[in-house]
N, C-alpha and C positions, 0 to 999 in steps of 0.2 A: 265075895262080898266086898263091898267097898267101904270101907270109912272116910270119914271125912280126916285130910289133913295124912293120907295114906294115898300110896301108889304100888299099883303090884305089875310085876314084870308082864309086858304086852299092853301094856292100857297108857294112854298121853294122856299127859296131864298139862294143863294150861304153866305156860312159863319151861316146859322143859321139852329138849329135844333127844331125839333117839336116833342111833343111827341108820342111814339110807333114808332118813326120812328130810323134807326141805323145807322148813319152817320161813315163815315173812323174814323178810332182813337177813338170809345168810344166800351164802356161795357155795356151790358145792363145783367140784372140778370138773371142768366139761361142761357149766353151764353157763351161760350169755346171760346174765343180767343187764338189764339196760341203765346205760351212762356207764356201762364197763368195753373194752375191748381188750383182745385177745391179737399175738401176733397172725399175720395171713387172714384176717376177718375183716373185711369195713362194713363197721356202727355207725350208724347216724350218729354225726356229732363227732366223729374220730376220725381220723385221717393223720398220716402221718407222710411228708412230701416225700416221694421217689424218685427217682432217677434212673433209668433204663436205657441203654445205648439205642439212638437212634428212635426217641422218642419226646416227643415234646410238648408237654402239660401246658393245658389252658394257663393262663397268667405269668407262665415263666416265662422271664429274657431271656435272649439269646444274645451270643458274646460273638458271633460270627461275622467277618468283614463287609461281603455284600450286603447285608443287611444292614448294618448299620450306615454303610454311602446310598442304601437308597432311602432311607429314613432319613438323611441333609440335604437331599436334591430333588425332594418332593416339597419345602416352601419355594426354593428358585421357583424352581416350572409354576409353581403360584403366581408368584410375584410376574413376571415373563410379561405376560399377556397387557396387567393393569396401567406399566410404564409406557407399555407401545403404544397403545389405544390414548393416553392420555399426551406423548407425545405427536400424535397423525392431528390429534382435535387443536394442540395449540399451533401447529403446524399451520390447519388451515385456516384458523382466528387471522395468524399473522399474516397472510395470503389476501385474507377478506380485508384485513384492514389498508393493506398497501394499497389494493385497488380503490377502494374510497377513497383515498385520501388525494391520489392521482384522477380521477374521477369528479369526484364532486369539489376536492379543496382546490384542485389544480385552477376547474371550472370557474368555481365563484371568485381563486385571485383574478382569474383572466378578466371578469366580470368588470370586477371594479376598477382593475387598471384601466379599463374600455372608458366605465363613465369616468375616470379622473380626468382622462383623455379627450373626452369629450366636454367635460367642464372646463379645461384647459381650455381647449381650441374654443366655448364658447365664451372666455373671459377677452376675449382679444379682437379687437375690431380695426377699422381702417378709416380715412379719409379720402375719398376722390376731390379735387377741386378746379373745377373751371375758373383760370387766371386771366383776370386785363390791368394789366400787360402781362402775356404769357408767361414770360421770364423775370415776375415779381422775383424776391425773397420771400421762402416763405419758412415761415421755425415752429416749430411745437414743443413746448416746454424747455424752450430755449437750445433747445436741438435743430440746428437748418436741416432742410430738405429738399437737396436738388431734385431737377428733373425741370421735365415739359409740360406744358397746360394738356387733356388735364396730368394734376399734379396729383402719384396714388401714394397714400403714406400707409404701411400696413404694419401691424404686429403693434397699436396701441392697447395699452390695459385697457378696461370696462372701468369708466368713469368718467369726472371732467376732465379738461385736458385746455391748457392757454395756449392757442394758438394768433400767431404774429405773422403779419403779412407787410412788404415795405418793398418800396421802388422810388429811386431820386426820382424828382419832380411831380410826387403823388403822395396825396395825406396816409401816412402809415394805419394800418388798420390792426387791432386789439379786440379779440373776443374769445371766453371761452365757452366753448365746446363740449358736449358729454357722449361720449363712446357708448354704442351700447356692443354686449360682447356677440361677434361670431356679424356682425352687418357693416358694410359701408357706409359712411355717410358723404352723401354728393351735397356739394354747397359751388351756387355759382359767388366768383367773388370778383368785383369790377372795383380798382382803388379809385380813389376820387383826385381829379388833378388840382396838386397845388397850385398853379397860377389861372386863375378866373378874374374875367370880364364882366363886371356889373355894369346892365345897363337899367338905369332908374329913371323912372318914368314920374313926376310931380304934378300936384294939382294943388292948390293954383300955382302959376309959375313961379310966382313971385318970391316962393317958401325957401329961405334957405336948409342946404341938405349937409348934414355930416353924419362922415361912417366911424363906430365907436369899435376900436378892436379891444378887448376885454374890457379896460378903464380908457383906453386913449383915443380920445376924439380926432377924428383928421377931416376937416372941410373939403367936402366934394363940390360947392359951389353954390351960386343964389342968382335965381333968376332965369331959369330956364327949365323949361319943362321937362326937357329929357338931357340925361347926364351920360355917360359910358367913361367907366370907373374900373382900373386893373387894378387887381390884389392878388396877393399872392398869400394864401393862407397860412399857419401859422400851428403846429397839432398842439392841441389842449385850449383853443383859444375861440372864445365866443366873439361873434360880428352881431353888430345892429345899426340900422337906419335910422334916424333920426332928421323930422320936418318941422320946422318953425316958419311964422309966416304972420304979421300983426292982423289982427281980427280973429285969429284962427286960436284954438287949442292945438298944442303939441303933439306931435305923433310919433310913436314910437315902433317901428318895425323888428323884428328879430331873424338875419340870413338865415335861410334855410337851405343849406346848398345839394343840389342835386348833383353833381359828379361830372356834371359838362361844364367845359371851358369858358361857354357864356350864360349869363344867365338872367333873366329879367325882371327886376323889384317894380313895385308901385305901389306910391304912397300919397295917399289923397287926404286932405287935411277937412277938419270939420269947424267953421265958424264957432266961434265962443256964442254958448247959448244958443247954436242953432243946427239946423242941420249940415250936412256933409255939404263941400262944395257941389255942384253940379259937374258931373264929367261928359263933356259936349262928346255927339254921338256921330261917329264916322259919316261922312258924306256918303252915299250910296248913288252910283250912276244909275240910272234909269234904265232898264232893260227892253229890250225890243220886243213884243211880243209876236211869236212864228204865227207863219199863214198856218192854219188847219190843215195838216196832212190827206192830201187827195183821197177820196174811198174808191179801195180796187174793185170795179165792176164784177160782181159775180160769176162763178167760173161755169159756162156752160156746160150744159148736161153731154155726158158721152154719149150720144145715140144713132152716131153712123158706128162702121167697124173696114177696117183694111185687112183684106186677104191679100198677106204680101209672102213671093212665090221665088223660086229664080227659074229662068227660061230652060228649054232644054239641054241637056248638055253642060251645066253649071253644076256646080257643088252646093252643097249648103253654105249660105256666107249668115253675118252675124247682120242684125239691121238695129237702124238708130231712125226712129219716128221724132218728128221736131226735134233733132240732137240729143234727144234720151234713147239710149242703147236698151234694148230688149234682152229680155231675161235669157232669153234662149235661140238656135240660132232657125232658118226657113226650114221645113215653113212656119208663119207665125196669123194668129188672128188678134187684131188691135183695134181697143172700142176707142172712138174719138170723137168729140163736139164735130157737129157741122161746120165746115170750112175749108178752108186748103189747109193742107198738110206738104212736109218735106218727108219724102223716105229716102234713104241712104242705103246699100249694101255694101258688105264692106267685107273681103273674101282672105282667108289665110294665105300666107306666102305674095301677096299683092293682087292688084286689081280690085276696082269699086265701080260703084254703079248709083244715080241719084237721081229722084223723078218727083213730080210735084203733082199732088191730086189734088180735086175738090171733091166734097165727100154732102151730100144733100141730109136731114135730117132721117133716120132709118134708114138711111142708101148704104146699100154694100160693094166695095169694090177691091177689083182685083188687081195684085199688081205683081210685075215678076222682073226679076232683074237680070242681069248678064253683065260677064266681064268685058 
């Protein structure tokens, strides 16, 4: 029987244990509970590190020499590679840049020292000058410049340029000049002679003449129609003629000198209130007039002809019909006007032969010659 709050030997009762028996929550020996371990057993979750000669556990280091030098010489052998490759690439940057720079920079200095070169040489130009009197002086920017007519002056800037031109007994000459660059400039230059012969010619005669050199009057004379007057010019100095004459208005002429030794004024005076004097008009001889030149009778028609031959035994010689020599030499056929005719042969190395025909209108004849 069981009571309650009673236990009788062989019967479990909640809360108590017996033994051989294995109640929730205990241990008994020889048995593996879990989250327990036992030595020589591995538990999940237990583990305890060993060490075994000549054995080597996932995760454990090793303290041994090669290993640890090959573990320091496997970043090098890394590294190796990324230095060389990036030394060969600036290697050849530097390579590419040399050659451009020798290439193209070389090129375009060359370039432009060419056109500097050429701007130069066309800044610079020259003078040719054809000189009378060959052997003037001549100076450019107050620089002389010998030599011979012509006279070449070279290596002037591009621009204007005062050129002087002077010889005793000739008016010095002054002008300048503008260069253009890289051309010659040709200029004939003829000086003009200082001493000149006026010769002045008056109307009416009667006018007196004076020559005014800048302000200074000098009397060339009164009362004659024509004067011849030496002066010797004077550089920077104006001339002029001057005519008076009672009845007449004053005239006043101004030298214009042309660069010859002589030279010829005329100065014709005009009546007060009237017109110009009259200038009486050269006498003219009376010409003979020619007979009318003869009319050459018209050239007869060719309508004979000469068969002209040389005789047996002759060579071919050359012939002349009225002294006109034939194109070619016997035999020869020649159309000729009715009439006598002269034929001539006329043979290489000497000998000739010469015979006279008359020849009838269409008549044909034969002629042969001989040495």
């Amino acid at each position: 029987m069981s009571q309650p709050g009673m236990s009788q030997p062989g019967m479990s009762q909640p809360g108590m244990s017996q033994p051989g028996m294995s109640q929730p929550g205990m241990s008994q020996p020889g048995m593996s509970q879990p989250g327990m371990g036992q030595p020589g057993m591995g538990q999940p979750g237990m583990g305890q590190p060993m060490s075994q000669p000549g054995m080597v556990q996932p995760g454990a280091a090793t303290t041994q020499p090669a290993m640890a030098q090959q573990a320091m010489a496997e970043p090098e052998q890394k590294k190796t590679p990324v230095f060389l490759i990036i030394g060969i690439i600036g290697g050849a940057l530097a390579i590419l840049g040399l050659v451009a720079f020798f290439v193209f920079g070389r090129g375009e200095g060359k370039d432009e020292g060419e056109e500097d070169e050429g701007a130069a040489v066309a800044a610079v130009g020259g003078l040719s000058l054809e000189l009378t009197p060959p052997d003037a002086t001549v100076k450019v920017d107050g620089t002389e410049h010998a030599g011979a007519s012509p006279r070449v002056i070279t290596g002037l800037t591009e621009g204007a340029h005062k050129l002087e031109i002077s010889k005793d007994g000739f008016m010095p000459f002054t002008q300048d000049v503008t260069i253009t660059g890289g051309q010659t400039l040709s200029l004939p230059m003829k000086l003009q002679s200082a001493a000149v012969t006026l010769t002045i010619k008056v109307e009416p005669a009667t006018a007196a003449v004076t020559l005014v050199s800048g302000n200074t009057p000098t009397s060339v004379g009164t009362g004659q129609a024509s004067y011849s007057h030496p002066l010797t010019r004077a550089a920077g100095t104006d001339y002029k003629l001057e005519a008076t004459a009672e009845g007449y208005d004053k005239v006043s002429v101004p030298v214009v000198f042309t660069g010859d030794a002589n030279q010829e004024v005329s100065l014709t005076l005009v009546k007060a209130g009237g017109a110009a004097a009259p200038t009486p008009e050269p006498a003219v001889a009376p010409t003979k007039k020619k007979a009318p030149a003869k009319k050459k009778a018209p050239a007869k028609a060719k309508t004979a002809e000469l068969k002209i031959g040389t005789a047996p035994g002759n060579p071919p010689a050359t012939v002349y019909v009225d002294g006109k020599k034939q194109s070619k030499k016997t035999p020869v056929f020649v159309k000729v006007a009715p009439g006598k005719h002269t034929v001539k042969w006329k043979w290489d190395g000497g000998g000739s032969d010469k015979q006279s025909v008359s020849v009838g209108d269409g008549e044909s004849k034969l002629l042969k010659g001989a040495k």
